[in-house]
Residue frames as qw, qx, qy, qz and C-alpha x, y, z in Angstrom:
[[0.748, -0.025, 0.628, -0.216, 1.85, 18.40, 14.29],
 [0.049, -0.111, 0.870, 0.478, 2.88, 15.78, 11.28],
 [0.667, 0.391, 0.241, -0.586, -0.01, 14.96, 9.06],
 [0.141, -0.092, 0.900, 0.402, -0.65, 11.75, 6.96],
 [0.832, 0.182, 0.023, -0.523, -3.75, 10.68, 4.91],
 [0.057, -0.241, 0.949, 0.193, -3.61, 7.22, 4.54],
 [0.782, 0.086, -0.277, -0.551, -6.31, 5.30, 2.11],
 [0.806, -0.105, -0.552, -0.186, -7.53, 1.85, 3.30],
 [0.202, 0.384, -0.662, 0.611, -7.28, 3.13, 7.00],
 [0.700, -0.354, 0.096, -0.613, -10.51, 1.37, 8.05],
 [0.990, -0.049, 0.002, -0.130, -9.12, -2.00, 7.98],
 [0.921, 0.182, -0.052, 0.340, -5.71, -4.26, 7.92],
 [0.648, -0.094, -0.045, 0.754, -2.77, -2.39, 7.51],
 [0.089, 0.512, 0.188, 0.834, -4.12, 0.69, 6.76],
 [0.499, -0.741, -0.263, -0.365, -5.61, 0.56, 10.20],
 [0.723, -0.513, -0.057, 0.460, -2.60, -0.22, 12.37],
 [0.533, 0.146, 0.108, 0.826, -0.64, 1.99, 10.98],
 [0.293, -0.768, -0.141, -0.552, -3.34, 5.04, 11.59],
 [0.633, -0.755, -0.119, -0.123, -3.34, 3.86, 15.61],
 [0.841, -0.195, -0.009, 0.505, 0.63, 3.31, 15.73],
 [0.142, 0.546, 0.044, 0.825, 1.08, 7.14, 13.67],
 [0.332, -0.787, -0.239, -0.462, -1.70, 8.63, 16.26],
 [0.840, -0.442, -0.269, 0.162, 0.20, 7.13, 19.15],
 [0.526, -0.091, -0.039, 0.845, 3.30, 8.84, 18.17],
 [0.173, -0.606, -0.098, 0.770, 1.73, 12.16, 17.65],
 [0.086, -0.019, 0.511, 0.855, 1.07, 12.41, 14.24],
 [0.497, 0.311, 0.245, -0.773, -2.55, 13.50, 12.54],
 [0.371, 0.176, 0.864, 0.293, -4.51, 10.96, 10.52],
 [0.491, 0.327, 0.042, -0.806, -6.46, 11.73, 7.69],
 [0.348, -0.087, 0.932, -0.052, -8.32, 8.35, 7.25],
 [0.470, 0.295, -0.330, -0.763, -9.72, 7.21, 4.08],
 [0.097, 0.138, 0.970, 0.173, -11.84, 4.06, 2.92],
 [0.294, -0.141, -0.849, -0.415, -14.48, 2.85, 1.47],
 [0.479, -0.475, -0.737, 0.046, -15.98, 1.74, 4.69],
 [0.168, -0.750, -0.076, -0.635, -17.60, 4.31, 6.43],
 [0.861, -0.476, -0.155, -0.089, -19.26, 2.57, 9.44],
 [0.845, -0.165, -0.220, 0.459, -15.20, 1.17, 10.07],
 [0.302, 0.493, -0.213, 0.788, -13.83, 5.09, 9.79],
 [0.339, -0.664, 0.099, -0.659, -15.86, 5.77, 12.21],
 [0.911, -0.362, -0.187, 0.058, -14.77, 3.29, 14.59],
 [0.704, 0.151, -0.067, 0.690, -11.18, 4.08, 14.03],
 [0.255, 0.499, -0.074, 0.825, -11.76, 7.58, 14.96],
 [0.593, -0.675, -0.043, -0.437, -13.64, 6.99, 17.87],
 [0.938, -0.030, -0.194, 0.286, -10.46, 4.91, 19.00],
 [0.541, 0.221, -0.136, 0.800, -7.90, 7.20, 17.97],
 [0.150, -0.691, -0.244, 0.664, -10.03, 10.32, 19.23],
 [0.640, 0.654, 0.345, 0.209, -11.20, 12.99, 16.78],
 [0.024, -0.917, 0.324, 0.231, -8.52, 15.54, 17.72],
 [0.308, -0.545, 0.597, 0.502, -5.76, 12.96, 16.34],
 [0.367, 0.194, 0.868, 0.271, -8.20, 11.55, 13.34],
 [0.428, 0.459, 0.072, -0.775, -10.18, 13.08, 10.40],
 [0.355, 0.109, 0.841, 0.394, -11.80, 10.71, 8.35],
 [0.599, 0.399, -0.194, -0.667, -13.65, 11.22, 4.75],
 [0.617, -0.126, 0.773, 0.076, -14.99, 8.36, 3.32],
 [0.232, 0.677, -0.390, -0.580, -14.39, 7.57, -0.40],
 [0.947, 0.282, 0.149, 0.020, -13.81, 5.15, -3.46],
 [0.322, -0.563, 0.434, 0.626, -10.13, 5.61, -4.21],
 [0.462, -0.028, 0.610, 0.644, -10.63, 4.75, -7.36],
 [0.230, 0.771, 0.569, 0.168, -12.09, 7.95, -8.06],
 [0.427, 0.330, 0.037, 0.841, -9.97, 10.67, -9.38],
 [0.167, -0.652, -0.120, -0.730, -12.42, 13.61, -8.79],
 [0.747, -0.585, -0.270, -0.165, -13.34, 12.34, -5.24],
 [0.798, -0.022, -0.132, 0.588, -9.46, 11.58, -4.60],
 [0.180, 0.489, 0.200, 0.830, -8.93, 15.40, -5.42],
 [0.445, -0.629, -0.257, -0.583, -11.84, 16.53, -3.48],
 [0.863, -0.429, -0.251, 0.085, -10.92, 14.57, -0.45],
 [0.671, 0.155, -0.037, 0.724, -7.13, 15.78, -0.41],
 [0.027, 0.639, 0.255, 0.725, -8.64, 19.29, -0.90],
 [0.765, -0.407, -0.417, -0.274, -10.91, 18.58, 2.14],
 [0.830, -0.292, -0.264, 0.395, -8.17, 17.08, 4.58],
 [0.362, -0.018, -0.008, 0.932, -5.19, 19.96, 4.26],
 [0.195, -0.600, -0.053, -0.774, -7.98, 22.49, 4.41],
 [0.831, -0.523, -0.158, -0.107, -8.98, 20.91, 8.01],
 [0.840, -0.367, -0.086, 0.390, -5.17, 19.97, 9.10],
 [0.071, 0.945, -0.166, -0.273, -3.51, 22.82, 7.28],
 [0.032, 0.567, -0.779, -0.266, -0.44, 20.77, 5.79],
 [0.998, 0.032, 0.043, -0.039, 0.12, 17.45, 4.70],
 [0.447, -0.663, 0.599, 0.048, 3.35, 15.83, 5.42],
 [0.146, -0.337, 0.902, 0.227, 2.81, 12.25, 3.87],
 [0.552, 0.263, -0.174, -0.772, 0.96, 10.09, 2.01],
 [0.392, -0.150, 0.905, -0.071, 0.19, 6.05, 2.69],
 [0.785, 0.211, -0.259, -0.522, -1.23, 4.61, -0.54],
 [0.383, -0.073, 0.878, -0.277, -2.48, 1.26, 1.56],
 [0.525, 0.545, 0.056, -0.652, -5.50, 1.03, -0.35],
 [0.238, 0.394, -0.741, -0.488, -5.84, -1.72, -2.55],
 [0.852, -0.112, 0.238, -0.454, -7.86, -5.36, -3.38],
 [0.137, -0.338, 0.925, 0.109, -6.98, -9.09, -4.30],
 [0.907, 0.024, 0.280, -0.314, -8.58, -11.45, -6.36],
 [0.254, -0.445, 0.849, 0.129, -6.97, -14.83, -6.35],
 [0.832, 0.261, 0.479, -0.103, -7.75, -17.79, -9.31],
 [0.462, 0.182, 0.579, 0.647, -6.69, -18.62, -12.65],
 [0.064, 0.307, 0.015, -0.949, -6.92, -15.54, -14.70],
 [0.149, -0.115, -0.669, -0.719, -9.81, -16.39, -17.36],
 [0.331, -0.426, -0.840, 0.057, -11.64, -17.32, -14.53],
 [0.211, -0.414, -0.414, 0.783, -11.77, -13.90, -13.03],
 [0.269, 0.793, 0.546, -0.001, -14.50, -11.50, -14.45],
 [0.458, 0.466, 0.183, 0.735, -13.53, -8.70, -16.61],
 [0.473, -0.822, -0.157, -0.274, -15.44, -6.31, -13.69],
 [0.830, -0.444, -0.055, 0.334, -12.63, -7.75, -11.13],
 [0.660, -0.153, 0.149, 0.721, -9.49, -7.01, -12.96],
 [0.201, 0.726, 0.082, 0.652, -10.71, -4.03, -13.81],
 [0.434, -0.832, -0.144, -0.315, -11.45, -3.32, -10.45],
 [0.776, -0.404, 0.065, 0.480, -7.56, -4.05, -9.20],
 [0.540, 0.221, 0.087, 0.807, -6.47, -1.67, -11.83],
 [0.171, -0.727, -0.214, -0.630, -8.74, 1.10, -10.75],
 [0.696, -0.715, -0.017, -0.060, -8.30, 0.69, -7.10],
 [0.777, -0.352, 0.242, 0.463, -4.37, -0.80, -6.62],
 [0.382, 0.363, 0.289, 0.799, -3.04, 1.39, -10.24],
 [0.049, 0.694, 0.310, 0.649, -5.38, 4.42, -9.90],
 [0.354, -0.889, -0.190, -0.220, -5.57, 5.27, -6.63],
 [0.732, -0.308, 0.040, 0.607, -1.87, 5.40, -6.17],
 [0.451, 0.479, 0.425, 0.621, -1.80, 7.03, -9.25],
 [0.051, -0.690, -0.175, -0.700, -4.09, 9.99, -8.50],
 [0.739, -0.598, -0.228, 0.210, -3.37, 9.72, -4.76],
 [0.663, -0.125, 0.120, 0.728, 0.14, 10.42, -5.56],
 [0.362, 0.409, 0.370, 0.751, -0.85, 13.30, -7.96],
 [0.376, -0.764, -0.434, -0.296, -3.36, 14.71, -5.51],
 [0.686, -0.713, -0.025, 0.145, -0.75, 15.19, -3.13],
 [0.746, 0.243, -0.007, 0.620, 2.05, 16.40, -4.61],
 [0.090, 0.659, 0.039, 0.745, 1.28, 20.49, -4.56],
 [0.599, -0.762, -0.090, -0.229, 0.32, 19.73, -0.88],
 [0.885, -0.361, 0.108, 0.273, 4.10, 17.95, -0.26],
 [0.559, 0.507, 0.057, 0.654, 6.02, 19.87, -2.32],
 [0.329, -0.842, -0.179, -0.389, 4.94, 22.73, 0.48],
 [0.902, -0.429, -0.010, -0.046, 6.32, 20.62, 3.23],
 [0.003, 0.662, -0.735, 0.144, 10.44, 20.06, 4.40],
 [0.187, -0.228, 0.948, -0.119, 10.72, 16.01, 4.48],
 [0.808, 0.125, 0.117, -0.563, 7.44, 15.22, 2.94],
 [0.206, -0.315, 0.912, 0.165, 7.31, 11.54, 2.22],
 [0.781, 0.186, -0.052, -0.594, 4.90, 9.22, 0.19],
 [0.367, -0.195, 0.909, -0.022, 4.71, 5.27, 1.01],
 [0.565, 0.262, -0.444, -0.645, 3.56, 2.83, -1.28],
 [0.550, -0.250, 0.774, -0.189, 2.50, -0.45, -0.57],
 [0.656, 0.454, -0.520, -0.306, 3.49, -3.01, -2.76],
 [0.889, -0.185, 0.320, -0.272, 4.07, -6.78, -2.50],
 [0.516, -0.370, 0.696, 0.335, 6.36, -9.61, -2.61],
 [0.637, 0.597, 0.485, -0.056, 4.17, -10.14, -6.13],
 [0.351, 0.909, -0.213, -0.068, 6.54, -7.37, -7.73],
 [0.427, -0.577, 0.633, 0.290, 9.51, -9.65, -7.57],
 [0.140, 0.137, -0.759, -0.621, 8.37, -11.74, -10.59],
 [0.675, -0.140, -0.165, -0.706, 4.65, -12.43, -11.64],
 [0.316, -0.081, 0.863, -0.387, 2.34, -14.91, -9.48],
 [0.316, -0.211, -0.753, -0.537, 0.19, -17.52, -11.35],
 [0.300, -0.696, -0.651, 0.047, -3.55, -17.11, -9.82],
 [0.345, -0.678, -0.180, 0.624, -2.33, -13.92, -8.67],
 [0.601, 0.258, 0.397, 0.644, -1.95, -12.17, -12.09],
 [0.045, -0.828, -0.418, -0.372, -3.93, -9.03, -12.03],
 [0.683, -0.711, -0.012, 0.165, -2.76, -8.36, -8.60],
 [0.717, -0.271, 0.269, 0.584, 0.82, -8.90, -9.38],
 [0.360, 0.565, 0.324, 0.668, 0.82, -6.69, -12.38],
 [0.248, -0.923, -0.243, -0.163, -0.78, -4.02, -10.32],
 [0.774, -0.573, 0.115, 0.244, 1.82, -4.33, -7.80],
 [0.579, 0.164, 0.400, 0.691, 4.71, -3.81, -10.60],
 [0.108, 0.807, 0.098, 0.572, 3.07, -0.73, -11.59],
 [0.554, -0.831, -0.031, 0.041, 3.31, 0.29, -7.71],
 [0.795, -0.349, 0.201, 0.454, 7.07, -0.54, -7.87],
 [0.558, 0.519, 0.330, 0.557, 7.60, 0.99, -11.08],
 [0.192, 0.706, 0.090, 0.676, 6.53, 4.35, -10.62],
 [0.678, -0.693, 0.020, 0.246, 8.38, 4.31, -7.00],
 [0.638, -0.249, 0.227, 0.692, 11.31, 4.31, -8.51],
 [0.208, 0.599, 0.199, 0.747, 10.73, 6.70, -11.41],
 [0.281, -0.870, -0.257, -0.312, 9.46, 9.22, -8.35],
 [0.668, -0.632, -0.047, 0.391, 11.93, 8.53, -6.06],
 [0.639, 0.067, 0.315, 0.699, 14.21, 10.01, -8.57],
 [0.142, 0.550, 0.683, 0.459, 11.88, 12.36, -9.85],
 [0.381, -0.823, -0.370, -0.203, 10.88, 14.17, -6.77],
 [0.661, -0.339, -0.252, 0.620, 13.90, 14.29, -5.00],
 [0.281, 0.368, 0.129, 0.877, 14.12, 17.92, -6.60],
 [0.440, -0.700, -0.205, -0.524, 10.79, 18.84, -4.49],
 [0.127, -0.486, 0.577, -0.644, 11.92, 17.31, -1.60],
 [0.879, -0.174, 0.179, -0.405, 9.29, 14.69, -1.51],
 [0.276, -0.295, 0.915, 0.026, 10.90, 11.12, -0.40],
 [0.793, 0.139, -0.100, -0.585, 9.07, 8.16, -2.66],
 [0.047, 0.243, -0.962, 0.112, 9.59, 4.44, -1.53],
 [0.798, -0.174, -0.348, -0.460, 7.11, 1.31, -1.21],
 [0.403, -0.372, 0.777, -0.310, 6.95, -1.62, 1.28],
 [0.642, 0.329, -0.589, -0.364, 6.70, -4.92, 0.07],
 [0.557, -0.195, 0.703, -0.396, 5.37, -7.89, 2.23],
 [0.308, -0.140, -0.918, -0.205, 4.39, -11.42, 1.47],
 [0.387, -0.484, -0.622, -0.479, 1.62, -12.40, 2.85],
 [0.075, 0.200, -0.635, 0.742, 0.18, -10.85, 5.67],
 [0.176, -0.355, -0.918, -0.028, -2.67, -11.47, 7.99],
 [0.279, 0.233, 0.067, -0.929, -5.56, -9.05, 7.24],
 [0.574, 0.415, 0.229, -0.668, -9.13, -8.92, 5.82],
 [0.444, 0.539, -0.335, -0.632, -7.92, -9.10, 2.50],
 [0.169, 0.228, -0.956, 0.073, -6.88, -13.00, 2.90],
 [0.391, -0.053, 0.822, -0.410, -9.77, -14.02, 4.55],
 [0.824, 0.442, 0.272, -0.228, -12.03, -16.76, 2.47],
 [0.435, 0.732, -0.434, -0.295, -8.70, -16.89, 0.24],
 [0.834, -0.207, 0.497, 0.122, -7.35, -20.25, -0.92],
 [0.633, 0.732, -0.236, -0.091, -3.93, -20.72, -2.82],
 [0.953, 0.115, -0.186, 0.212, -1.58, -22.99, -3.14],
 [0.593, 0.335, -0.343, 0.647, 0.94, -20.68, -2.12],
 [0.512, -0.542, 0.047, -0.664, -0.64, -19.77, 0.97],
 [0.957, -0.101, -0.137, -0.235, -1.03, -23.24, 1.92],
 [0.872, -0.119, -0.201, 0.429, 2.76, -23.73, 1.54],
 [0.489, 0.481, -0.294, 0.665, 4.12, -20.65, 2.32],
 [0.379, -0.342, -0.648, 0.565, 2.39, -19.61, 5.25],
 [0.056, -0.800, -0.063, -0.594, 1.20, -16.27, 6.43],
 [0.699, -0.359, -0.441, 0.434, 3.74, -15.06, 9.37],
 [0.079, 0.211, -0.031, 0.974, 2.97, -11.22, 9.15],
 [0.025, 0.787, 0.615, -0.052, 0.64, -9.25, 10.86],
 [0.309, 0.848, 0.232, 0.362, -0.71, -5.78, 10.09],
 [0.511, -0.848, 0.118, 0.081, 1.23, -4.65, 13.01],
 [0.847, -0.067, 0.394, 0.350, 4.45, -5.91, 11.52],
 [0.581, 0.506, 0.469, 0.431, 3.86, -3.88, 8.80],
 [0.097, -0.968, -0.146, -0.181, 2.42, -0.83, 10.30],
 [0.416, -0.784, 0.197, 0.416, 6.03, -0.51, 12.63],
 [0.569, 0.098, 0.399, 0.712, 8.16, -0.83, 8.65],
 [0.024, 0.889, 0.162, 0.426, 5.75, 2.63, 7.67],
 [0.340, -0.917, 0.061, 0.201, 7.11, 4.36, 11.00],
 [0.516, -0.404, 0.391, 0.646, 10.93, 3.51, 9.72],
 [0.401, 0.423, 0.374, 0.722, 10.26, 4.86, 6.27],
 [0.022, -0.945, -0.099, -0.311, 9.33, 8.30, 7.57],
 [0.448, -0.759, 0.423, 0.212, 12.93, 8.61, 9.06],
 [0.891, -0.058, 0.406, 0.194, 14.51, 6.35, 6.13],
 [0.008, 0.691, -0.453, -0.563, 16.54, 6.27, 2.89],
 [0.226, -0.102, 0.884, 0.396, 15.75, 3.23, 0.87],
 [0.435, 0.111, -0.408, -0.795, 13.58, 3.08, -2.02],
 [0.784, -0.223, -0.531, -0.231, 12.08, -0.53, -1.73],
 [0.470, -0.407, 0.696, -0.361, 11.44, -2.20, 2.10],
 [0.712, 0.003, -0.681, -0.170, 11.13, -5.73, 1.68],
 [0.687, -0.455, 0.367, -0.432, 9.04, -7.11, 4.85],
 [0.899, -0.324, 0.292, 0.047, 10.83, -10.43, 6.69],
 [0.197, -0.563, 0.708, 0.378, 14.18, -12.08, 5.83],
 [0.571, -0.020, 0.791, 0.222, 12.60, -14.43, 3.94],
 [0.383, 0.896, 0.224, -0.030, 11.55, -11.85, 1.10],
 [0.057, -0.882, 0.434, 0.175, 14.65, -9.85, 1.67],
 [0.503, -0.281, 0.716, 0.395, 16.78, -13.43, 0.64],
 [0.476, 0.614, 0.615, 0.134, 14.00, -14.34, -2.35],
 [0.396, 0.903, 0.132, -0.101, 14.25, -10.68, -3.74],
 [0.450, -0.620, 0.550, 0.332, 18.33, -10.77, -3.52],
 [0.474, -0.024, 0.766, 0.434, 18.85, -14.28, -5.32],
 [0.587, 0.678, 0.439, -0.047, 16.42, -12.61, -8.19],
 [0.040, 0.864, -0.397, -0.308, 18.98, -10.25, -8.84],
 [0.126, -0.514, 0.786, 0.319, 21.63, -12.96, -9.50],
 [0.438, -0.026, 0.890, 0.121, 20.17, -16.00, -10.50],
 [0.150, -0.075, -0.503, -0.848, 18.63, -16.36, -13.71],
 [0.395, -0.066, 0.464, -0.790, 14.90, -15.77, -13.86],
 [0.759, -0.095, -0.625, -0.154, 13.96, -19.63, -15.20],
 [0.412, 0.000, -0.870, 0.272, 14.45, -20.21, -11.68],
 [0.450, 0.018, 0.313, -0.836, 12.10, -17.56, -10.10],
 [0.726, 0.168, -0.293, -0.599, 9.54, -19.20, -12.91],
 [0.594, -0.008, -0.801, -0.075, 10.41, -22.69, -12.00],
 [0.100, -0.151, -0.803, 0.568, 10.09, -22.22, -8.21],
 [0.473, 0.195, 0.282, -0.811, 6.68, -20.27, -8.25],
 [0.633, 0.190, -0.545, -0.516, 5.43, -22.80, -11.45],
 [0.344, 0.142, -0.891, 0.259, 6.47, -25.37, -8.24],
 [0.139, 0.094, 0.513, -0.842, 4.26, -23.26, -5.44],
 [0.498, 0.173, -0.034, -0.849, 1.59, -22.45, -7.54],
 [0.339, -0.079, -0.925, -0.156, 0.91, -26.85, -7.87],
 [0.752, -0.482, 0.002, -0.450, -2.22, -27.77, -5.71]]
């Protein structure tokens, strides 16, 4: 049997993607925060296809311990969904120094030591793969969205250095990159670009782009066509025009 651990699998995407893996056959090892939800999610999926531990990702030793924890219980680990992640939206000065720490410790670190935690288990493995989830935010920073976006850039960053990196173990390393989708993390959120761009993703959407990266070959997924056109023209056009069109969005 395949075996994933995926972090933030009590909620949003990190939850459709658990019930859409379990469906096909694969084992979950389901992390979050939220107890109370793991344990919903595994009374869903059933505990023969689910093992959840709940955790803080952004805790190295715990991260470690957990990992440890799972693959001693499933016996392998195949892959690795760092979903896992928060969002606060406003003008940065306005955001407490607590917050943006708490996007770099949660979206930066637990990729970070997620990723690291799980190498000696994938390296083990024939096809082992690790997804990242990253965000249309890594195409060029978002005002009100700064912290976030930055995060999100590291995510992208040290995709590519890995994907390169690893290829020697065998482990595949690629991210998925959506705009906005419709989950938890959005709710109570108001931003101008919200407002005009829409939100025309759900987590389901997302959760069936994870199943094609465990069979894939590209480093970045960009979710919908209208991401996939927006991350294109960045390539060519200079990038006063990214900055003028978001400096346009980001108007009340």
């Amino acid at each position: 049997m395949q075996t994933i651990i995926i972090t933030g699998a009590a909620s949003g995407i990190g939850q459709a993607t658990a019930k859409k893996l379990a469906s096909l056959g694969w084992h979950i090892g389901a992390m979050d925060v939220n107890e109370e939800a793991l344990n919903a999610l595994t009374t869903e999926i059933g505990p023969e296809r689910c093992y959840k531990i709940a955790l803080d990702i952004s805790n190295p030793e715990a991260i470690s311990s957990a990992f440890a924890e799972y693959v001693a219980h499933a016996g392998h680990l195949d892959a690795l969904f760092n979903c896992a992640g928060v969002l606060e939206v406003g003008d940065f000065a306005s955001i407490s120094p607590a917050k943006h720490q708490r996007i770099i410790d949660v979206n930066m670190g637990g990729v970070l030591h997620g990723t690291l935690a799980a190498f000696d288990y994938l390296r083990q493995r024939d096809h082992a793969r690790v997804i990242n989830m990253c965000s249309a935010s890594a195409i060029y920073g978002v005002p009100g969205f700064a912290s976030y976006s930055a995060s999100k850039f590291f995510v992208r960053g040290l995709t590519e250095a890995l994907n390169i990196e690893w290829q020697e173990h065998g482990i595949y390393v690629c991210d998925i990159a959506p705009p906005f989708v419709n989950t938890p993390m959005l709710d109570d959120t108001n931003s101008p670009f919200i407002e005009k761009l829409g939100i025309h993703l759900y987590a389901d959407d997302v959760a069936s782009v994870v199943v094609k990266t465990l069979t894939g070959k590209r480093v970045h997924y960009w979710v919908s066509t209208q991401l996939k056109i927006l991350q294109l023209l960045s390539k060519w056009l200079p990038s006063r025009w990214a900055r003028a069109s978001l400096k346009l969005l980001a108007k009340p």
